[in-house]
mmCIF file of the N, C-alpha and C atoms, coordinates in Angstrom:
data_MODEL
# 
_entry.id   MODEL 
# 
loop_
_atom_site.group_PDB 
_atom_site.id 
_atom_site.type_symbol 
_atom_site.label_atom_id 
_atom_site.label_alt_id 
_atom_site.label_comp_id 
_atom_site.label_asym_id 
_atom_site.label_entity_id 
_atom_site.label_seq_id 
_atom_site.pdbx_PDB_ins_code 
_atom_site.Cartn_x 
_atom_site.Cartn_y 
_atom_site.Cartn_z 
_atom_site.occupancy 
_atom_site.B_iso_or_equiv 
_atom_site.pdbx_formal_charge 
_atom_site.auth_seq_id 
_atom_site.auth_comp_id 
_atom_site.auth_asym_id 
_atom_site.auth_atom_id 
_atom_site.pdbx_PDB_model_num 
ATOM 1   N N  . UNK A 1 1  ? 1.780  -40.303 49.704 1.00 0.00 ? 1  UNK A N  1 
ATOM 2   C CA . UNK A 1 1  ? 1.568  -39.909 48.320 1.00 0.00 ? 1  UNK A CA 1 
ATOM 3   C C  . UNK A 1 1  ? 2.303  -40.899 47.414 1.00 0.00 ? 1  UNK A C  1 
ATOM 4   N N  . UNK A 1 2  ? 1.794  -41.497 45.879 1.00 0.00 ? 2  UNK A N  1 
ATOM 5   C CA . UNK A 1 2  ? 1.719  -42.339 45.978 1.00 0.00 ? 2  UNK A CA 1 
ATOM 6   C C  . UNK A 1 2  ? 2.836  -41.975 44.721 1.00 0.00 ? 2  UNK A C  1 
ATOM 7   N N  . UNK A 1 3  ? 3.936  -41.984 44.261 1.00 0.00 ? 3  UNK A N  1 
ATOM 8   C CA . UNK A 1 3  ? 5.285  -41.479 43.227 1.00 0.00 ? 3  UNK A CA 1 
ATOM 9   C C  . UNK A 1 3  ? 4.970  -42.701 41.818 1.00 0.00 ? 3  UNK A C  1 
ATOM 10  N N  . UNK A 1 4  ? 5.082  -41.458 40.659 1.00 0.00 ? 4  UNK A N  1 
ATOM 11  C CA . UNK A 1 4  ? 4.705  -41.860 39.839 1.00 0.00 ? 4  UNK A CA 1 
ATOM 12  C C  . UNK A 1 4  ? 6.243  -42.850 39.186 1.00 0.00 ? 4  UNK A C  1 
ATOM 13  N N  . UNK A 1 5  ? 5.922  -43.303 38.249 1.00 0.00 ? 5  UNK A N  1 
ATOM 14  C CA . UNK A 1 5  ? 6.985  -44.573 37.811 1.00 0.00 ? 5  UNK A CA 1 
ATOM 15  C C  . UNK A 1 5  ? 7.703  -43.565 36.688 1.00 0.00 ? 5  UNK A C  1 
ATOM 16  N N  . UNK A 1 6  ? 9.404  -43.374 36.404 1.00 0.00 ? 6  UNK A N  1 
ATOM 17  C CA . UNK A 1 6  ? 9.838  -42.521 35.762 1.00 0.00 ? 6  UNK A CA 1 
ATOM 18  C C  . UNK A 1 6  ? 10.622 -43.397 34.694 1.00 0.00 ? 6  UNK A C  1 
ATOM 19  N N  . UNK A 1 7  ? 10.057 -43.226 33.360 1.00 0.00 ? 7  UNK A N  1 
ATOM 20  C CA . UNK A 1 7  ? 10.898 -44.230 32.314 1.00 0.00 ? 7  UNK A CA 1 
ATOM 21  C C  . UNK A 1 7  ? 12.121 -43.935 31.864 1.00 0.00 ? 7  UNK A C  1 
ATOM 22  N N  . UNK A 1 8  ? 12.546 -44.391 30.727 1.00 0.00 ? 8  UNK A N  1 
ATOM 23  C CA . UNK A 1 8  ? 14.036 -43.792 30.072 1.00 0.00 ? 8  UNK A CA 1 
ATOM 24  C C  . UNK A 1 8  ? 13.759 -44.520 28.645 1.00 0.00 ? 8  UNK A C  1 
ATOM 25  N N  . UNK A 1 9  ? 13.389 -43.559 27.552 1.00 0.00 ? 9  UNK A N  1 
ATOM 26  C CA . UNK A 1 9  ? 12.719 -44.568 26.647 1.00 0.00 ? 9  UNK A CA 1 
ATOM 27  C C  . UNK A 1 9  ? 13.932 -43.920 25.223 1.00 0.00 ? 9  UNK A C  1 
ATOM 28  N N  . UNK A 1 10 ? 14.502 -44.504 24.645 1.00 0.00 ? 10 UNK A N  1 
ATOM 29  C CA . UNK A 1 10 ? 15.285 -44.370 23.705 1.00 0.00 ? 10 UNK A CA 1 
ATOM 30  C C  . UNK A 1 10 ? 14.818 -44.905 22.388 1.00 0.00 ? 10 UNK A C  1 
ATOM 31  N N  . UNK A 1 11 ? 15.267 -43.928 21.409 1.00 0.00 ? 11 UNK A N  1 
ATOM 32  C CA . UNK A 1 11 ? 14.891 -44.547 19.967 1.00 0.00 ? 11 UNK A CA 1 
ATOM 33  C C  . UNK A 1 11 ? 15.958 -45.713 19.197 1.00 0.00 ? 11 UNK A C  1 
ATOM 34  N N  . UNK A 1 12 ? 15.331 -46.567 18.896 1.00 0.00 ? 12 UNK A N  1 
ATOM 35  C CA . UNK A 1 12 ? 16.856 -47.903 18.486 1.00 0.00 ? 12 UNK A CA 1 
ATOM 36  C C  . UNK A 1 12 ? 16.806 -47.669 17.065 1.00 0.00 ? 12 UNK A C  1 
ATOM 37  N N  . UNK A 1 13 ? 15.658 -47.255 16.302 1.00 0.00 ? 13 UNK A N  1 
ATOM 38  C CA . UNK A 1 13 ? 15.064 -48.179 14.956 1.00 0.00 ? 13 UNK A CA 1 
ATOM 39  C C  . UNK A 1 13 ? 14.595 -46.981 14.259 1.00 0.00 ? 13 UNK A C  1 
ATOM 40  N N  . UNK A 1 14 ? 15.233 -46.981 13.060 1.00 0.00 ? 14 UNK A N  1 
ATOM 41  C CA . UNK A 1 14 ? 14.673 -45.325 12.284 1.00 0.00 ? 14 UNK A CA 1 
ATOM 42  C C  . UNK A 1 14 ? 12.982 -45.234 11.654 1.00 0.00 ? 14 UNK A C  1 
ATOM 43  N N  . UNK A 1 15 ? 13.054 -44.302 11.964 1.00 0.00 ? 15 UNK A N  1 
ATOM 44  C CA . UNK A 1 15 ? 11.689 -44.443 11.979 1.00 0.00 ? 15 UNK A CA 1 
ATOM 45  C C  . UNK A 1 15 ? 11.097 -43.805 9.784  1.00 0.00 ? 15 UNK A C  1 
ATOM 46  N N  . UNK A 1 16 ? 12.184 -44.405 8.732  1.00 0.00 ? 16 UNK A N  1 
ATOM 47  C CA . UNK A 1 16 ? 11.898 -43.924 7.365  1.00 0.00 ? 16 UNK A CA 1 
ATOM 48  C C  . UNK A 1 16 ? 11.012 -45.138 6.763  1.00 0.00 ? 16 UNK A C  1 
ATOM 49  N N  . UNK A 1 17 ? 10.351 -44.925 6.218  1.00 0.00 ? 17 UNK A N  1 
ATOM 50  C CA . UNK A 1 17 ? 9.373  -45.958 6.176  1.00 0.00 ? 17 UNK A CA 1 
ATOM 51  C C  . UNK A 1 17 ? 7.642  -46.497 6.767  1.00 0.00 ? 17 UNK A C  1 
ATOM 52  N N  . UNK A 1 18 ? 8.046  -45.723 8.364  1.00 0.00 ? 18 UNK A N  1 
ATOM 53  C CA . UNK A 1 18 ? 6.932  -45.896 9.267  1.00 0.00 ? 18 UNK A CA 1 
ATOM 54  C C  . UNK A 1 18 ? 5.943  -45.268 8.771  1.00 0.00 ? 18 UNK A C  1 
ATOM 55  N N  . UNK A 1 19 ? 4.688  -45.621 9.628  1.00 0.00 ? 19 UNK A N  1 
ATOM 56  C CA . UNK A 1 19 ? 3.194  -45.299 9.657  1.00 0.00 ? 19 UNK A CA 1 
ATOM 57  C C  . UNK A 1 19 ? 3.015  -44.029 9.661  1.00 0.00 ? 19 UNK A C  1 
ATOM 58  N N  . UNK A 1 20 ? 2.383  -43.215 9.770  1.00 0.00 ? 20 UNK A N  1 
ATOM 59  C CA . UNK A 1 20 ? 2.297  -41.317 9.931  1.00 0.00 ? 20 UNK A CA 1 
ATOM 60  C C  . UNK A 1 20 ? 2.245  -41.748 11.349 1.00 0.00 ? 20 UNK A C  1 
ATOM 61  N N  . UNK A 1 21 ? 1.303  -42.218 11.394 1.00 0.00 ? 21 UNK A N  1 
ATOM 62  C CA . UNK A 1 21 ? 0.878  -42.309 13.270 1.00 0.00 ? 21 UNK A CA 1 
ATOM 63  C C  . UNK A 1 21 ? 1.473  -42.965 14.162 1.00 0.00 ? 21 UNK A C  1 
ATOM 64  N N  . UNK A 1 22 ? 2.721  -43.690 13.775 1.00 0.00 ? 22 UNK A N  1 
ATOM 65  C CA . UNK A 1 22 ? 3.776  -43.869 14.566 1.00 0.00 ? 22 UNK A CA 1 
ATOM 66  C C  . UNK A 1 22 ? 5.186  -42.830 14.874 1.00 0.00 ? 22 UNK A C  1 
ATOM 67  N N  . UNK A 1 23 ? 4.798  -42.453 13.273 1.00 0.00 ? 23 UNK A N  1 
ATOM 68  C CA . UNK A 1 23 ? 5.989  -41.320 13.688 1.00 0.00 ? 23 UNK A CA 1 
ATOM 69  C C  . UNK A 1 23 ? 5.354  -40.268 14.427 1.00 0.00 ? 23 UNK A C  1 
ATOM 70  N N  . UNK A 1 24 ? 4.535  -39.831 14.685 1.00 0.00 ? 24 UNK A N  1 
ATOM 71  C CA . UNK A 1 24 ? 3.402  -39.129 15.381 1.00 0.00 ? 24 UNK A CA 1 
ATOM 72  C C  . UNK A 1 24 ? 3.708  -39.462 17.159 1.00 0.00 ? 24 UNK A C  1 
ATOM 73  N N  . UNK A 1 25 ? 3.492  -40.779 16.979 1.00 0.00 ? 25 UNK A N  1 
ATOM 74  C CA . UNK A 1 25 ? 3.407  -40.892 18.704 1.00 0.00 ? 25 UNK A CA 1 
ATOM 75  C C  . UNK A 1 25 ? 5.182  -41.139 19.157 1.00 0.00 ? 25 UNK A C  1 
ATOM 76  N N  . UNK A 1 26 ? 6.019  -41.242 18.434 1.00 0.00 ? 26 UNK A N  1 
ATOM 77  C CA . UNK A 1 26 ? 7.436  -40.528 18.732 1.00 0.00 ? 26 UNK A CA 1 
ATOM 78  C C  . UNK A 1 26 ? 7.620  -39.504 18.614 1.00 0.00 ? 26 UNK A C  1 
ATOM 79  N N  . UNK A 1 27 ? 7.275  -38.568 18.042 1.00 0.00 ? 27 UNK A N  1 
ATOM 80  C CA . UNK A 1 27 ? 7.269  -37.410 18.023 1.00 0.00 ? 27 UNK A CA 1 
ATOM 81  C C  . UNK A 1 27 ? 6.885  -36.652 19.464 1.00 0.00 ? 27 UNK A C  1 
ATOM 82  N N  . UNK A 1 28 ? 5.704  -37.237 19.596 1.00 0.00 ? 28 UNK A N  1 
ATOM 83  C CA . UNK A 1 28 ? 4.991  -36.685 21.086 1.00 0.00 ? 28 UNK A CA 1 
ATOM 84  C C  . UNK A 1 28 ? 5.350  -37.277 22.763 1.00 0.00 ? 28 UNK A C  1 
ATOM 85  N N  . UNK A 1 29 ? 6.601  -38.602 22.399 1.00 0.00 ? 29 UNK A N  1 
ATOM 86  C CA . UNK A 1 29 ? 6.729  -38.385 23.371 1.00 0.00 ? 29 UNK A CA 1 
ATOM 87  C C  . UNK A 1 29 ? 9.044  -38.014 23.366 1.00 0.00 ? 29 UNK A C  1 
ATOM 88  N N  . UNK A 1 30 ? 8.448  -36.986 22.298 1.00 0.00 ? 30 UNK A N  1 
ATOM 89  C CA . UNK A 1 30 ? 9.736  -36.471 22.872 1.00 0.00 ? 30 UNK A CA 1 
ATOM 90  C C  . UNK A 1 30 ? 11.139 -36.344 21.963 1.00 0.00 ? 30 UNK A C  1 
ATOM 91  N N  . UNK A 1 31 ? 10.699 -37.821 21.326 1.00 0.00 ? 31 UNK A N  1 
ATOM 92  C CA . UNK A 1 31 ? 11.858 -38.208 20.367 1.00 0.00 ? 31 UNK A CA 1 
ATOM 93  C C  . UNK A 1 31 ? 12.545 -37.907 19.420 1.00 0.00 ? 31 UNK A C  1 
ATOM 94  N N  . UNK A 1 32 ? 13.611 -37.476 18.414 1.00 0.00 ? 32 UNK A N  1 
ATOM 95  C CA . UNK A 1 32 ? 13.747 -36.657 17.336 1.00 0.00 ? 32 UNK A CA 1 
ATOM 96  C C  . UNK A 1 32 ? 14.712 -37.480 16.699 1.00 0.00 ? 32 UNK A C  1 
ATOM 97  N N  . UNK A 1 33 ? 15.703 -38.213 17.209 1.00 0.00 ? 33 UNK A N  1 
ATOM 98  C CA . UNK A 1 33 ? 16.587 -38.777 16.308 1.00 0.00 ? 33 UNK A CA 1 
ATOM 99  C C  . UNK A 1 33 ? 16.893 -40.229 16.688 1.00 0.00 ? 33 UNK A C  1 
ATOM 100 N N  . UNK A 1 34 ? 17.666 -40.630 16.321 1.00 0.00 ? 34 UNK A N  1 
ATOM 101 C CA . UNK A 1 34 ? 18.124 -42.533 16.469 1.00 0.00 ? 34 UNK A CA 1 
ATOM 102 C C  . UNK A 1 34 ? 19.101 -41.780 17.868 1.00 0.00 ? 34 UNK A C  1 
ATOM 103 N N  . UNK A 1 35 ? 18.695 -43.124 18.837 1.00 0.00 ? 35 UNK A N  1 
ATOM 104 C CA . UNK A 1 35 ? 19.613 -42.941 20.304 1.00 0.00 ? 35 UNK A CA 1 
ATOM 105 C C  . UNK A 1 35 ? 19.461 -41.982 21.146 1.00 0.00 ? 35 UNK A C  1 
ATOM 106 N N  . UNK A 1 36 ? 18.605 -41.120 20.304 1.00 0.00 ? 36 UNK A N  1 
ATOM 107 C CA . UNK A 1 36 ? 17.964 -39.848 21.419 1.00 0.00 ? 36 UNK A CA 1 
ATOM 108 C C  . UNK A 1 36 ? 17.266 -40.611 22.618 1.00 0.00 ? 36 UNK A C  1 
ATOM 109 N N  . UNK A 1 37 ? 17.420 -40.398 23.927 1.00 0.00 ? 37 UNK A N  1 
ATOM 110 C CA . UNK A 1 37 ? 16.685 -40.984 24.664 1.00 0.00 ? 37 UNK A CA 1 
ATOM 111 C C  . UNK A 1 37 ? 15.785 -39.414 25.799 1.00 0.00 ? 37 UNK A C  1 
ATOM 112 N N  . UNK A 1 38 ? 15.009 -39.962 26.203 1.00 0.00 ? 38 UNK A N  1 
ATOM 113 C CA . UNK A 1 38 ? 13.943 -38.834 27.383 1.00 0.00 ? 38 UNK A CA 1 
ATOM 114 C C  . UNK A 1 38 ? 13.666 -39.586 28.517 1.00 0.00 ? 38 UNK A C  1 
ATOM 115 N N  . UNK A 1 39 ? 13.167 -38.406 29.628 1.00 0.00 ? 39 UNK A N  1 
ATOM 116 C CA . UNK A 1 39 ? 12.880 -39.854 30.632 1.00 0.00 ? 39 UNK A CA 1 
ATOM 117 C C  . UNK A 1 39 ? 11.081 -39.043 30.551 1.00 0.00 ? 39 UNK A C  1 
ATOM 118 N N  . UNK A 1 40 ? 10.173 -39.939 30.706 1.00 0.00 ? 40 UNK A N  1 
ATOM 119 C CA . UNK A 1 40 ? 8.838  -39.448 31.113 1.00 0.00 ? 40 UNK A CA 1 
ATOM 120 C C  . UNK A 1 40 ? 8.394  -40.507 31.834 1.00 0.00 ? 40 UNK A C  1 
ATOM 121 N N  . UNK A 1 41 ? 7.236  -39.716 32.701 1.00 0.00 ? 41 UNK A N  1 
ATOM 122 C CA . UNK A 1 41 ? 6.458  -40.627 33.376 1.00 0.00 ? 41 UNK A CA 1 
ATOM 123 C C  . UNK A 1 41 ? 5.608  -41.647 32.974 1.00 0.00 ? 41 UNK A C  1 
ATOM 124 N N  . UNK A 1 42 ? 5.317  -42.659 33.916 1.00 0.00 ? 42 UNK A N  1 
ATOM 125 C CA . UNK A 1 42 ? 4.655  -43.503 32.909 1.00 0.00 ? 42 UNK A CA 1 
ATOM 126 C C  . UNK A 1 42 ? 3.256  -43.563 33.504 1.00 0.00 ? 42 UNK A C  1 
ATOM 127 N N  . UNK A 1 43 ? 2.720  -42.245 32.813 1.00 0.00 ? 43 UNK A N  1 
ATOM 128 C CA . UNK A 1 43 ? 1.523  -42.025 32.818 1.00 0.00 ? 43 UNK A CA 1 
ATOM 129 C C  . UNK A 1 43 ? 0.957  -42.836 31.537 1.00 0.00 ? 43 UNK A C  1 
ATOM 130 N N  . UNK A 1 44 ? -0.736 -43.155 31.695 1.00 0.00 ? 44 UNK A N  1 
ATOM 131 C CA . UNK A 1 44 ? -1.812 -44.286 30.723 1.00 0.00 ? 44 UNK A CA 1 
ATOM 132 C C  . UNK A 1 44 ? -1.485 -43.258 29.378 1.00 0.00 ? 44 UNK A C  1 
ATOM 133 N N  . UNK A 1 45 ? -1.457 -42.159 29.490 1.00 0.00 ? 45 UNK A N  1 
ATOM 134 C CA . UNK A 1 45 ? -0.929 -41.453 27.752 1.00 0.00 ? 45 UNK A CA 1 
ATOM 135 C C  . UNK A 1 45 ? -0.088 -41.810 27.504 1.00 0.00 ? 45 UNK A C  1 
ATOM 136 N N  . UNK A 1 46 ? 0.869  -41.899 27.891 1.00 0.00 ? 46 UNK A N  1 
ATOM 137 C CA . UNK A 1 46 ? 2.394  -42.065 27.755 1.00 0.00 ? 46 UNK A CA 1 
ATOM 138 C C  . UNK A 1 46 ? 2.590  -43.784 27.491 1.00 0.00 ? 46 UNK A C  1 
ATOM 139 N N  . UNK A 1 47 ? 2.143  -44.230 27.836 1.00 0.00 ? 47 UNK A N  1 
ATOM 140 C CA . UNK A 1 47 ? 2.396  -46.024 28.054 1.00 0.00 ? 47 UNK A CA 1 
ATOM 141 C C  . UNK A 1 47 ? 1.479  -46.234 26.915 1.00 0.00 ? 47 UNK A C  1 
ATOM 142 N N  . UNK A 1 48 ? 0.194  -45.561 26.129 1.00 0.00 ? 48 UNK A N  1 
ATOM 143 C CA . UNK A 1 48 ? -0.073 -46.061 25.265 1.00 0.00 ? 48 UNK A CA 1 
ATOM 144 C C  . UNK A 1 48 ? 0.772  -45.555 23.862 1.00 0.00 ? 48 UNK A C  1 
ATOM 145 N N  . UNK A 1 49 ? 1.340  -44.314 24.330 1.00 0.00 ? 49 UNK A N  1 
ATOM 146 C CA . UNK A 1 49 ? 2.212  -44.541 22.875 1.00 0.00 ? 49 UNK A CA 1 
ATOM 147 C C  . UNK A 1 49 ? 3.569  -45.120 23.056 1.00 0.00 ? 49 UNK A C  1 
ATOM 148 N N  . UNK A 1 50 ? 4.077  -45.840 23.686 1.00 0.00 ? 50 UNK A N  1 
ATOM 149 C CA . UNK A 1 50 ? 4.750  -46.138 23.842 1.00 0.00 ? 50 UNK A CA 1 
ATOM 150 C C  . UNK A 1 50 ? 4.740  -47.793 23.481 1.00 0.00 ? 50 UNK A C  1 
ATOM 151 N N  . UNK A 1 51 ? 3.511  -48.472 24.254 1.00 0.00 ? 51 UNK A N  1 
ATOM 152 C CA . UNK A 1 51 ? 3.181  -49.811 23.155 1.00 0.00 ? 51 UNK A CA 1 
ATOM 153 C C  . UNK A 1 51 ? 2.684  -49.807 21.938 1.00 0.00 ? 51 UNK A C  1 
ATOM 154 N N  . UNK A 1 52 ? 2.043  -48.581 21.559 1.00 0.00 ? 52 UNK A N  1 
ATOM 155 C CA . UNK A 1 52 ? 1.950  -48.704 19.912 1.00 0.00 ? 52 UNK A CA 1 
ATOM 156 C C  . UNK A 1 52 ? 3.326  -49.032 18.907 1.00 0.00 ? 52 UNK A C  1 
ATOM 157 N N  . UNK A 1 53 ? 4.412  -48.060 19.448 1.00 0.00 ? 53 UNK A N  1 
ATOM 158 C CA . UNK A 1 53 ? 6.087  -47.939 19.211 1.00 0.00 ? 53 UNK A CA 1 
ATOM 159 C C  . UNK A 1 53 ? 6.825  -49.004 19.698 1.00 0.00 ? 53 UNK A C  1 
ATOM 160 N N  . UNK A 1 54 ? 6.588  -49.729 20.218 1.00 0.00 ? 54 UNK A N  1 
ATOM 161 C CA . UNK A 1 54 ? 7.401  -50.562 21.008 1.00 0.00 ? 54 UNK A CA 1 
ATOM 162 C C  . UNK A 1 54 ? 8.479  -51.607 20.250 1.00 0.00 ? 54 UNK A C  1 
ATOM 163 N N  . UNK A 1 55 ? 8.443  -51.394 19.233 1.00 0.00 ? 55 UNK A N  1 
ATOM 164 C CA . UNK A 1 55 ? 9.160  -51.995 18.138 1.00 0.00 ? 55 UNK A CA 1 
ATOM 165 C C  . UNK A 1 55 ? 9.715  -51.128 18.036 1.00 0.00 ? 55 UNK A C  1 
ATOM 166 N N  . UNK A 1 56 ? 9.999  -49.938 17.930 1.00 0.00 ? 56 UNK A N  1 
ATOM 167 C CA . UNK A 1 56 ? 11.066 -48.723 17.811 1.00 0.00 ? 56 UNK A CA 1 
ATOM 168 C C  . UNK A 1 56 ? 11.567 -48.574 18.358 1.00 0.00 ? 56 UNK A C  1 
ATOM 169 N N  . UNK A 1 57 ? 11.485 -48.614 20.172 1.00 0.00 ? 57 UNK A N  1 
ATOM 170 C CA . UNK A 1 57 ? 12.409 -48.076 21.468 1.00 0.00 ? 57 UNK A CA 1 
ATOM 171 C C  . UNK A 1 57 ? 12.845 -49.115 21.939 1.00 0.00 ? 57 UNK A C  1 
ATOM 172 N N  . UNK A 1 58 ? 13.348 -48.343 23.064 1.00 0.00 ? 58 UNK A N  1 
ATOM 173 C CA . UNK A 1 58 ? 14.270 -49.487 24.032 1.00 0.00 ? 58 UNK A CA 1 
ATOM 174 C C  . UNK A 1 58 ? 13.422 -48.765 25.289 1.00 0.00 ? 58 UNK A C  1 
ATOM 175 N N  . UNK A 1 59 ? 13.013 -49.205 26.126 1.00 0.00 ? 59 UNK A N  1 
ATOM 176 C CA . UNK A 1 59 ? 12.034 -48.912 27.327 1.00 0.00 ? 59 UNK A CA 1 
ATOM 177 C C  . UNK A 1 59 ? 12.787 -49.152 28.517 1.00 0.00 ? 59 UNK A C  1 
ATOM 178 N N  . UNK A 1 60 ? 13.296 -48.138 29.706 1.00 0.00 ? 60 UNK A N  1 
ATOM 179 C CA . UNK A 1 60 ? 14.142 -49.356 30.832 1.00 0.00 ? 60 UNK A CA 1 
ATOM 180 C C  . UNK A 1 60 ? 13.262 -48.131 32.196 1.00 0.00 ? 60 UNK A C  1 
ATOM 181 N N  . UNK A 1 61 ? 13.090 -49.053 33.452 1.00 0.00 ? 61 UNK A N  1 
ATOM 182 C CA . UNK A 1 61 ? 12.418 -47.892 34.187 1.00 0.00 ? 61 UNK A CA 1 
ATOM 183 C C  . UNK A 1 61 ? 14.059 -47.197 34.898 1.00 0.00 ? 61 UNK A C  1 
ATOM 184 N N  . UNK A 1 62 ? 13.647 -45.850 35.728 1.00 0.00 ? 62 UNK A N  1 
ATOM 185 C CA . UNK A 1 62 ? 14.386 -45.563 35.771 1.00 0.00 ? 62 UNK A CA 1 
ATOM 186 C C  . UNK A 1 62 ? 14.407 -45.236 37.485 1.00 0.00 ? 62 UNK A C  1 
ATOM 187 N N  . UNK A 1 63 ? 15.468 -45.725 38.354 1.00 0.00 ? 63 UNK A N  1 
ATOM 188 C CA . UNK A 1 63 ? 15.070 -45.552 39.795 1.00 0.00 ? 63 UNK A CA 1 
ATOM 189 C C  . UNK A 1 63 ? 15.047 -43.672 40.293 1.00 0.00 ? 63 UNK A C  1 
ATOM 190 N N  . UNK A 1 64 ? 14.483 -44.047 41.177 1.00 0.00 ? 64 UNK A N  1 
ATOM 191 C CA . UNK A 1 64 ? 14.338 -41.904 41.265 1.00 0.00 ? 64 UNK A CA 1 
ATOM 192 C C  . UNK A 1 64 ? 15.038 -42.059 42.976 1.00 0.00 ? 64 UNK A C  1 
# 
């Protein structure tokens, strides 16, 4: 069975100013404040909001 890839994605960069739909796809995966970090999988949902944002976070994988 084939183990999915587990991220650790942190917010660096405030998000006052941003797009609706960027603050949108931080929102959804998790995020709420500066340095808040989550871990999620890096499922094709997840990885696309995550390169839309990618100027906002800090992305590192995470070993399981």
């Amino acid at each position: 069975m084939s183990e999915t890839k587990t991220l650790r994605i942190t917010l660096v960069k405030s998000l006052n100013g941003r797009l609706q739909s960027h603050k949108d796809c931080v929102r959804g995966l998790g995020l709420r404040r500066m340095h808040h970090s989550v871990e999620r999988a890096a499922t094709p949902e997840n990885m696309g909001m995550v390169n839309k944002v990618r100027y906002l976070l800090n992305v590192e994988e995470v070993s399981a």
